[in-house]
C-alpha positions as CSV (number, residue, x, y, z in Angstrom):
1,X,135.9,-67.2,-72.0
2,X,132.7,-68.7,-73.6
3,X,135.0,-71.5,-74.6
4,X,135.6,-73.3,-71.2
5,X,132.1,-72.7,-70.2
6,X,130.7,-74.3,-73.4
7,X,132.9,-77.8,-72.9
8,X,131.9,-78.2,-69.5
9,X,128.5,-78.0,-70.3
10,X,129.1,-80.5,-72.7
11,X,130.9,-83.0,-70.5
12,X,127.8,-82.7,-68.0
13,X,125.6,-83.9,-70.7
14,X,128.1,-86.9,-71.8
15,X,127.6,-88.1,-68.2
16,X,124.1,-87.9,-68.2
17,X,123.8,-89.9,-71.3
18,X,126.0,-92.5,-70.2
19,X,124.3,-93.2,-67.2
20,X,120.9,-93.7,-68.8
21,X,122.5,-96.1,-70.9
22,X,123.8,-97.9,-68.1
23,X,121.4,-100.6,-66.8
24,X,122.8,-101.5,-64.0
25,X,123.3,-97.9,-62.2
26,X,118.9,-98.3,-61.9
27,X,119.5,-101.9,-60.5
28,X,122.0,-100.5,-57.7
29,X,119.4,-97.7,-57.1
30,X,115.8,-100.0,-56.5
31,X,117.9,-101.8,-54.3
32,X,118.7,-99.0,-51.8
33,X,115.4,-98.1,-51.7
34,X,113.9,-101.0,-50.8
35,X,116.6,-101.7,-48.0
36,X,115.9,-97.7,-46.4
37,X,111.8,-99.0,-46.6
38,X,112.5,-102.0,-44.8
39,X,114.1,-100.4,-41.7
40,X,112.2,-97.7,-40.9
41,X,109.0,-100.3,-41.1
42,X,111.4,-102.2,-38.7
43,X,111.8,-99.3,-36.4
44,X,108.6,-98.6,-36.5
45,X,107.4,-102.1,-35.0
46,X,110.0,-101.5,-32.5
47,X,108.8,-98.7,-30.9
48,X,105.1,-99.7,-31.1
49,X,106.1,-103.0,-29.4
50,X,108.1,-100.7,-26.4
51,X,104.7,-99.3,-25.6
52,X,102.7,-102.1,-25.5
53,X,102.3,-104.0,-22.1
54,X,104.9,-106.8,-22.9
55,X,107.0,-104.4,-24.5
56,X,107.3,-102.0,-21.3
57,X,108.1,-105.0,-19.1
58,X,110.6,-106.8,-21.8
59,X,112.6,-103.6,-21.5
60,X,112.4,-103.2,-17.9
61,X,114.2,-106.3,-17.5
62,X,117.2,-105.0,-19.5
63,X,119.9,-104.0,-17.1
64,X,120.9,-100.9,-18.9
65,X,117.0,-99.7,-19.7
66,X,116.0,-100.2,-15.8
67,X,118.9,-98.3,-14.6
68,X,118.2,-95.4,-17.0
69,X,114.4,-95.8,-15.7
70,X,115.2,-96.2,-12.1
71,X,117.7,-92.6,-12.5
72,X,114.4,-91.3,-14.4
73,X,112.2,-91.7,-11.8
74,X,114.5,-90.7,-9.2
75,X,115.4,-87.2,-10.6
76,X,111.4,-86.8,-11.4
77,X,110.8,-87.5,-6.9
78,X,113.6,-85.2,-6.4
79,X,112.2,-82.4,-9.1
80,X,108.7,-83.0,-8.0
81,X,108.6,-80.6,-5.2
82,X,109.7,-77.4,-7.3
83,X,107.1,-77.8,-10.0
84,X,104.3,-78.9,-8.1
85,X,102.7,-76.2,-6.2
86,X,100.9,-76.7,-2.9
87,X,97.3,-74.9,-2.7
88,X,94.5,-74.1,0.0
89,X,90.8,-74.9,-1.8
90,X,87.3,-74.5,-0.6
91,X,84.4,-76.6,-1.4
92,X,81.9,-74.3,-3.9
93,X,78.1,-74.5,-1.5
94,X,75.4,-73.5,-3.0
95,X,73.3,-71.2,-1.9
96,X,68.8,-69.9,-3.5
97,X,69.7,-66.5,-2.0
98,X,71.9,-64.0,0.0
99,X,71.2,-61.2,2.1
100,X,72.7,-57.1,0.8
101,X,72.7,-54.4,3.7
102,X,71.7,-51.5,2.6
103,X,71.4,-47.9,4.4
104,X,69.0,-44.9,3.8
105,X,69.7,-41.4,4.9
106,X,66.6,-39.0,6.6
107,X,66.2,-35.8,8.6
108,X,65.4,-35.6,12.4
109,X,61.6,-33.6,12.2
110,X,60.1,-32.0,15.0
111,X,56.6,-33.7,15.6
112,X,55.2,-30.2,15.9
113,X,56.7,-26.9,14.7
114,X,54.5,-24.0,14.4
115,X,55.1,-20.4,13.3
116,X,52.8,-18.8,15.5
117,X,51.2,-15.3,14.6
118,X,48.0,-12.8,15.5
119,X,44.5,-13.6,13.9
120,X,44.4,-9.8,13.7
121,X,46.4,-6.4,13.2
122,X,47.8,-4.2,15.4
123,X,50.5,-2.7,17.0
124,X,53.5,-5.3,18.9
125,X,52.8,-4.1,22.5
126,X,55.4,-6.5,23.8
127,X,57.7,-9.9,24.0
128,X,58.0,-11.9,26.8
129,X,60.3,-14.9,25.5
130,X,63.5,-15.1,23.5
131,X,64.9,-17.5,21.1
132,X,66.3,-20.3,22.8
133,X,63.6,-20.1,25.8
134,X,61.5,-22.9,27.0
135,X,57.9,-22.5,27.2
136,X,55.0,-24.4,28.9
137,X,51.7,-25.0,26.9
138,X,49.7,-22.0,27.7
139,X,52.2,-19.2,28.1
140,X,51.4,-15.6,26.8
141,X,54.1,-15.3,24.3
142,X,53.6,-11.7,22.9
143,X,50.6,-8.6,23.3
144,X,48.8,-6.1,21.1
145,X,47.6,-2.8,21.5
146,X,44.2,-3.3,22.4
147,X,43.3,0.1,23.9
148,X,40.8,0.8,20.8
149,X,39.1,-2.2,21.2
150,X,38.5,-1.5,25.1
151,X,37.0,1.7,23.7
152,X,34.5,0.3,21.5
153,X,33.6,-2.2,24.2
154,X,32.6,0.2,26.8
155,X,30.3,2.0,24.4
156,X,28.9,-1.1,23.7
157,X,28.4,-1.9,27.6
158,X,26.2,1.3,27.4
159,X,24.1,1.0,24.7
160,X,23.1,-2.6,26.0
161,X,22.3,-1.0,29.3
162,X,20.2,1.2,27.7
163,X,18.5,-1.2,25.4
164,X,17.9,-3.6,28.5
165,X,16.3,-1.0,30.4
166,X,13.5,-0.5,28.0
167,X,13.3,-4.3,27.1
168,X,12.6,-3.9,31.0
169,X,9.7,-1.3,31.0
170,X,8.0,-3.1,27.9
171,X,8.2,-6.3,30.0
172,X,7.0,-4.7,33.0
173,X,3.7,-2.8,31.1
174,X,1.6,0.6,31.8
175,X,2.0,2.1,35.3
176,X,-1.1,2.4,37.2
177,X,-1.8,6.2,37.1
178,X,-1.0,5.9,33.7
179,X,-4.4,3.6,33.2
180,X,-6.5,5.4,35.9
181,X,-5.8,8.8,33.9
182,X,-6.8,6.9,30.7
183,X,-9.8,5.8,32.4
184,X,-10.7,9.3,33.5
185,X,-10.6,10.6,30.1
186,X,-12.7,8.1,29.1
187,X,-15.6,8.3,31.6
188,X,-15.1,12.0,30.6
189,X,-15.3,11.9,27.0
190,X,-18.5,9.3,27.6
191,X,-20.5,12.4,29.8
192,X,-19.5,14.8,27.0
193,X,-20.5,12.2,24.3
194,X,-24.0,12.3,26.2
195,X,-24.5,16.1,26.0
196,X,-24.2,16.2,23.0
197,X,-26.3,13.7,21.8
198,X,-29.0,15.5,24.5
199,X,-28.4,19.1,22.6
200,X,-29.0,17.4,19.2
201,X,-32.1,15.9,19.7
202,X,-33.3,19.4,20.8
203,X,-31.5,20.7,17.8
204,X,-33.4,18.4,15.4
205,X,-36.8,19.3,17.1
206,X,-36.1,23.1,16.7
207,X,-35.0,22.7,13.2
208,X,-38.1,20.5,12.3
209,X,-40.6,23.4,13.8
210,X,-38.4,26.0,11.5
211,X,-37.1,27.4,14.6
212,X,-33.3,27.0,13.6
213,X,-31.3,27.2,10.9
214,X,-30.2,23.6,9.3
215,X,-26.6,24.9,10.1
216,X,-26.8,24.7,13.8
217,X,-28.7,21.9,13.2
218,X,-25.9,20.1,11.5
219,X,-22.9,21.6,14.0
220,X,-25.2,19.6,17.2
221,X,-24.4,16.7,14.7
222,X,-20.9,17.3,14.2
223,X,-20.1,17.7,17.4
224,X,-22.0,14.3,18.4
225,X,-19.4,12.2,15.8
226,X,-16.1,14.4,17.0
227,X,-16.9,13.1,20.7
228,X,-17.8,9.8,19.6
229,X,-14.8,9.4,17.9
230,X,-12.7,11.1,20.4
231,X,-14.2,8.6,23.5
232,X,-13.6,5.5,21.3
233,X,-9.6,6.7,20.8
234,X,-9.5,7.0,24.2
235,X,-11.4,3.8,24.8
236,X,-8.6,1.5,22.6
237,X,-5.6,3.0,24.6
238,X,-7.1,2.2,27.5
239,X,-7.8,-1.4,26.6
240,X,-4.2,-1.0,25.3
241,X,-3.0,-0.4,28.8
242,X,-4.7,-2.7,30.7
243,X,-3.7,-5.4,27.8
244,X,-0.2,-4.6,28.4
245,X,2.9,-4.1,25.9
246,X,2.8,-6.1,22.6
247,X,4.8,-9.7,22.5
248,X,6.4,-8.6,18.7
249,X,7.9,-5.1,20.3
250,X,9.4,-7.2,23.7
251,X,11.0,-10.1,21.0
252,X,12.3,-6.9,19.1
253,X,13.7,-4.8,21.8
254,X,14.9,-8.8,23.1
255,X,16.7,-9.5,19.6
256,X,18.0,-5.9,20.2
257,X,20.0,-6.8,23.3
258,X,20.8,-10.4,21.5
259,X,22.6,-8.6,19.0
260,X,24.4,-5.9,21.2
261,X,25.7,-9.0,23.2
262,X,26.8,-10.8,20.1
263,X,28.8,-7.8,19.2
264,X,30.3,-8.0,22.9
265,X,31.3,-11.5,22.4
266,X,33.3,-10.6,19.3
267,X,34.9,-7.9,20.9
268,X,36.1,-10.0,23.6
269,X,37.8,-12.7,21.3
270,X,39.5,-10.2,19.5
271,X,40.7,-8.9,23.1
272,X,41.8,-12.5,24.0
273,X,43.4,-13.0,20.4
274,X,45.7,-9.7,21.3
275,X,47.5,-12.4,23.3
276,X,49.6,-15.1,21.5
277,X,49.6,-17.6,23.5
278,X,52.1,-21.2,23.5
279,X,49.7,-23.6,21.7
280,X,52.0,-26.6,22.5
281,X,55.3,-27.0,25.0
282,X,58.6,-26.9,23.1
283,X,61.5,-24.0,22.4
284,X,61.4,-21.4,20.9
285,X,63.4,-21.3,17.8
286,X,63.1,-17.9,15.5
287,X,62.1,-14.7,17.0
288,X,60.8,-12.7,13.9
289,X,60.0,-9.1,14.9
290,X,60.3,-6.5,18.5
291,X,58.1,-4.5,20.0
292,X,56.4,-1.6,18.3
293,X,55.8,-3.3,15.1
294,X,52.7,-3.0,13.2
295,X,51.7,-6.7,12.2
296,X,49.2,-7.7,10.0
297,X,46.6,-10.9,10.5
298,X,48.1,-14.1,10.3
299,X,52.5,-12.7,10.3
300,X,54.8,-15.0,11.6
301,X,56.2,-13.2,15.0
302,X,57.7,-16.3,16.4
303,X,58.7,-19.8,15.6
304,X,57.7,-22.8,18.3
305,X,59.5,-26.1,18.4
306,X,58.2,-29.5,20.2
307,X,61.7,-30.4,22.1
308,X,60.4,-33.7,23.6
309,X,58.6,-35.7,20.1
310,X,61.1,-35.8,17.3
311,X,60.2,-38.0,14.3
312,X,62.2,-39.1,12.1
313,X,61.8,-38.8,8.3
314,X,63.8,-41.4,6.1
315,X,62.7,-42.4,2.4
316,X,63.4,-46.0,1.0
317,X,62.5,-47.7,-2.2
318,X,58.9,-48.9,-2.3
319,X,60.4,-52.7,-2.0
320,X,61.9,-51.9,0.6
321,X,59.1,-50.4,2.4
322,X,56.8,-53.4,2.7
323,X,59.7,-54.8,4.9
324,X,58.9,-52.0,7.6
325,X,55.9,-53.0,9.0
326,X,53.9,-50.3,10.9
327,X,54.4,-50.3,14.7
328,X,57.7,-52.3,14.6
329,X,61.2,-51.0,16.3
330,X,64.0,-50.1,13.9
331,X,68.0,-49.1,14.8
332,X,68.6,-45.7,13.8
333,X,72.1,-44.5,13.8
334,X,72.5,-41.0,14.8
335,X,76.3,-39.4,14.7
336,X,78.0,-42.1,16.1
337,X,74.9,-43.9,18.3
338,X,72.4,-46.0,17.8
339,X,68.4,-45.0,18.8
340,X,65.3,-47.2,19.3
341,X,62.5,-45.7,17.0
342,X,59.0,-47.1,16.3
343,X,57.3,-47.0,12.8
344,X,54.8,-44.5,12.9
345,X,53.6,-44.3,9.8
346,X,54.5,-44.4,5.7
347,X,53.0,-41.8,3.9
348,X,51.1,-42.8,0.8
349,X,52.5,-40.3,-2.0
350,X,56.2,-40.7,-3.4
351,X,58.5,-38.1,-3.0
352,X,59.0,-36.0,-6.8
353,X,62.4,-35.4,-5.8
354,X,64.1,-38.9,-5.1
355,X,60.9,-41.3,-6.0
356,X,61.0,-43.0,-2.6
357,X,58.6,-43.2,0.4
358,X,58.9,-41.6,3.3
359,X,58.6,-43.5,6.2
360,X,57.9,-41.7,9.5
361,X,59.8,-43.1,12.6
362,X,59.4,-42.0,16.3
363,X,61.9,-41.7,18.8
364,X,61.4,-41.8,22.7
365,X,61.7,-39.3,24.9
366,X,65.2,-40.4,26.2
367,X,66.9,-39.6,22.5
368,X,64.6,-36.2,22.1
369,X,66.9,-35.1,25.3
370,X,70.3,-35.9,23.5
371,X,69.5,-35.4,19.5
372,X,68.3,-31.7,17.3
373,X,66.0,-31.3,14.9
374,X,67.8,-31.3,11.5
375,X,70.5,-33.8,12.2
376,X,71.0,-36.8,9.6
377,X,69.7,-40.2,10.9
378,X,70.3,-43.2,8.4
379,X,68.4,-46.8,9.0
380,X,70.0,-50.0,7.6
381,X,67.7,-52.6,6.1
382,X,68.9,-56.0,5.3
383,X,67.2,-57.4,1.8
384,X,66.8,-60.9,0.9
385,X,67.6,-61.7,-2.7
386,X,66.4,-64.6,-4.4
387,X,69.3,-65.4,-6.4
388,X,71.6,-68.8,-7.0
389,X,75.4,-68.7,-6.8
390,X,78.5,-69.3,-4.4
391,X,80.0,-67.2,-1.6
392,X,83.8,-67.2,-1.9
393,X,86.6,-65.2,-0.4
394,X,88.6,-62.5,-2.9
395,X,91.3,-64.2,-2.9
396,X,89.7,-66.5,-5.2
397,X,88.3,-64.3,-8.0
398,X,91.4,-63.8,-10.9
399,X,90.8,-60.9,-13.6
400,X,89.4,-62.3,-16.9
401,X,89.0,-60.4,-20.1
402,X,86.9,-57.7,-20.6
403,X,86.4,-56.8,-17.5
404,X,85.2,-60.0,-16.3
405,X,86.0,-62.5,-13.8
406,X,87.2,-66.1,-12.8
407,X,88.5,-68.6,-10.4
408,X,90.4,-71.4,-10.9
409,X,89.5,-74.8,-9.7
410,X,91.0,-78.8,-9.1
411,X,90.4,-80.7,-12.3
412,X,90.3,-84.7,-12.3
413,X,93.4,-86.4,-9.6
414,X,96.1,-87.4,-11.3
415,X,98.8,-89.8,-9.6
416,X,102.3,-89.1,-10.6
417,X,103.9,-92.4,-9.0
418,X,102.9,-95.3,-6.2
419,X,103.8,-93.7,-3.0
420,X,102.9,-90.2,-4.0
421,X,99.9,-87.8,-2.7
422,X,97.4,-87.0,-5.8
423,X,98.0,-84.2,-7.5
424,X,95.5,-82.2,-9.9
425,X,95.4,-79.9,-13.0
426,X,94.0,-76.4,-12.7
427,X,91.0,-75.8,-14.6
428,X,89.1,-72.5,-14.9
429,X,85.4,-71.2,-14.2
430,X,83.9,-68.3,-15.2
431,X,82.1,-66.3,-12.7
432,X,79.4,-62.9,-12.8
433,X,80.2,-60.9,-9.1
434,X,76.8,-60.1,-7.9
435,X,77.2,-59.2,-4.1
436,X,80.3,-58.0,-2.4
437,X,80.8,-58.0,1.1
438,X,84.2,-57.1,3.2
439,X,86.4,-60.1,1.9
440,X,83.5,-62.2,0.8
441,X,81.8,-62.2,-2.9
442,X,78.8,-63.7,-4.1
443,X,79.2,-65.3,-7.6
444,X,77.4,-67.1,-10.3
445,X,78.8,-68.6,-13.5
446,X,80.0,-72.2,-14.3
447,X,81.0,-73.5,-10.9
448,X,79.6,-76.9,-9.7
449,X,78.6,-78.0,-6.1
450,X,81.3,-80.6,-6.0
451,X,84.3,-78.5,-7.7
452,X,87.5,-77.5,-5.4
453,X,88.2,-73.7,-5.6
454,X,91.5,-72.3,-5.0
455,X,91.9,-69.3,-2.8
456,X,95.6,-68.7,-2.9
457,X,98.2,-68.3,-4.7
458,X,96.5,-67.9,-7.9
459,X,98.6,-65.1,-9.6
460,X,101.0,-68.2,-10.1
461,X,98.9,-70.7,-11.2
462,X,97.7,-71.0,-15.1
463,X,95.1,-73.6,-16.4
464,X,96.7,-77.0,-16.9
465,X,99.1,-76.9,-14.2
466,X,99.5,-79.5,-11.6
467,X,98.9,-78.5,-7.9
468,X,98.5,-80.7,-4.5
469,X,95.7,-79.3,-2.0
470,X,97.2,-79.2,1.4
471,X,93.5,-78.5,2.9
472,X,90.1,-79.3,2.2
473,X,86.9,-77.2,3.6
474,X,83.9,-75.6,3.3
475,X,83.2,-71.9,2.8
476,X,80.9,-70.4,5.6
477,X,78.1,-68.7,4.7
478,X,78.0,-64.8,5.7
């Protein structure tokens, strides 16, 4: 078998031999490939001639070339409808800023709630109200035992009697027998004081003749200086009379009676505070204890509710706040109405909870009749935002990647024949949604003031494409 393979191989390598021996096999060979250059150089300057000006109209006069064209452009007129879409587009305006309505949720407050109490002990004597009841300003609400105190003030009401009834005799002085029996024992002492002053002069000239003893000289003496003394006592209380009481013992019996009146007074605020009374007009909301409780000072027996001023408490962002301006009328929405309330007031420390301030908001006497205290009341605020971009409708925006958005938009017009309407290519723009509102959004990104958006339609549309705009308008501002 190697045989037949071996003499083939060596007839293959007779050919090759003979034809590089042969000169005028590489003569044939040159000239083909010269005469292959020369026509595709040929065809060449064919086709770059049929697209030159000249060219383009030398082959439009050939009758066979300009019927082919003329069936060309007919099929393209016929075909154009199907693969050109029709679109609506809005003119992109733009806009510094755009407006964001925003709503904050408070509490309906009473303007006055009070838990109301004793400002002493005792024992609950009895209730006249109920929860639910309304009560006038000034209604007795509740009573304590006071049956101790009424005790302690009629011993009181005796003593000061008899305190003001010697404040009365001090005032009034000595009585008149009183100073004409002082005055008797004084001209009485006085005729005593003389007889013994008589006996001891005799007495001193008996003892200086030796006829007495110096004792009974010396008792003469004695009693001389025990009547003296005893007529010049008697001498001062009667000048003590006649002078009348002392000004120090009338200002202290005085301060006496000041003080037993004092204690009186007290007495009868604790007698007055036995009564809770309604400080303010409203309802009454909790009733705490019943009668024959033993309360302390200050217990809560019953809770008091202002029925006809209810504020309204609502907390906002501090921005937000400085658009409130104090005194101004705001739209409250209530369940499903809407209230008139005025700014009252915005209280100056932020809430630790939710960091906002609370603003205080009044509502008339009309809405007290209709809303409760506790319901939810919510206030919408609309905020300017200084902030370029475009409002367009939804239907515009098309899903981009990563989460991100677009709209497509009319390139440069294009014209497709003579008698045709232009037509354009899609292009795209990238847009950042900052504001939506019901079907409008507020965009910024790479849109121009004079590009054509499309709002329809655009799930079938893809950058490049050629589409006719059947209307032209502007997009309204919201």
């Amino acid at each position: 078998m190697n045989e037949p393979l071996d003499q083939k191989h060596t007839e293959n390598e007779l050919d090759s031999a003979q034809i590089d021996l042969n000169p005028n096999y590489h003569n044939k060979t040159t000239k083909l490939t010269l005469l292959g250059r020369a026509t595709i150089l040929l065809i060449s300057g064919l086709l770059v001639f049929f697209f030159t000006p000249p060219g383009r109209k030398w082959v439009s006069k050939l009758p066979i070339l300009s019927t082919l064209q003329t069936s060309q452009e007919a099929t393209a007129q016929d075909s154009e409808p199907i693969t050109i879409l029709t679109v609506d587009t809005i003119k992109a305006n733009s806009v510094n800023s755009y407006q964001v309505e925003r709503t904050y949720t408070g509490t309906i407050i009473p303007r006055r709630s009070s838990s109301l109490g004793f400002e002493r002990g005792g024992k609950l004597l009895s209730l006249t109200v109920d929860q639910g009841d309304p009560v006038p300003v000034g209604t007795p609400l509740a009573f304590l035992d006071t049956k101790n105190l009424k005790a302690k003030q009629q011993e009181l009401l005796a003593e000061r009697k008899q305190v003001n009834a010697l404040l009365k005799e001090l005032q009034a002085g000595s009585r008149t027998e009183t100073i004409a029996a002082a005055k008797s024992t004084v001209k009485s002492l006085h005729s005593q004081l003389k007889l013994a002053q008589t006996k001891s002069k005799r007495r001193q000239e008996l003892y200086t003749s030796g006829a007495i003893s110096r004792e009974q000289f010396d008792e003469a003496t004695t009693d001389v200086n025990t009547l003296q003394a005893r007529l010049n006592e008697a001498q001062s209380k009667l000048d003590e009379l006649q002078r009348g009481t002392r000004p120090e013992k009338i200002e202290a019996q005085q301060a006496l009676l000041q003080k037993l009146d004092a204690k009186l007074a007290t007495l009868e605020i604790e007698l007055e505070q036995s009564i809770l009374k309604a400080p303010f007009s409203g309802r009454i909301a909790n009733r705490l204890v019943d009668e024959g409780t033993v309360v302390s000072t200050g217990q809560s027996i019953l809770t008091l509710v202002s029925d006809k001023a209810l504020e309204a408490h609502i907390g906002v962002p501090v921005n937000s706040a400085r658009q409130i301006p104090l005194g101004s009328n705001q739209q409250l929405q209530i369940g499903t109405r809407t209230y008139q309330a005025k700014v009252l007031s915005t209280l100056p420390q932020l809430d630790s909870a939710t960091r906002t301030l609370t603003v205080v908001l009044g509502l008339n006497r009309s809405a007290a009749r209709e809303v409760r205290a506790g319901q939810v009341v919510r206030l919408k605020l609309t905020e300017t935002i200084a902030n370029s971009g475009y409002w367009l409708p939804t239907t515009a925006l098309v899903k981009g990647v990563r989460g991100l958005w677009s709209c497509y938009v009319l390139g440069k017009s294009e014209n497709v024949a003579a008698n045709s309407k232009k037509i354009f290519p899609v292009e795209q723009r990238d847009v950042e949604v900052l504001h939506t509102k019901s079907d409008r959004v507020f965009v910024r990104g790479t849109l121009k003031n004079t590009d054509q958006v499309i709002v329809n339609g655009n799930h079938r549309i893809i950058t490049g494409q050629l589409v006719r705009p059947i209307e032209t308008g502007n997009f309204s501002r919201p």
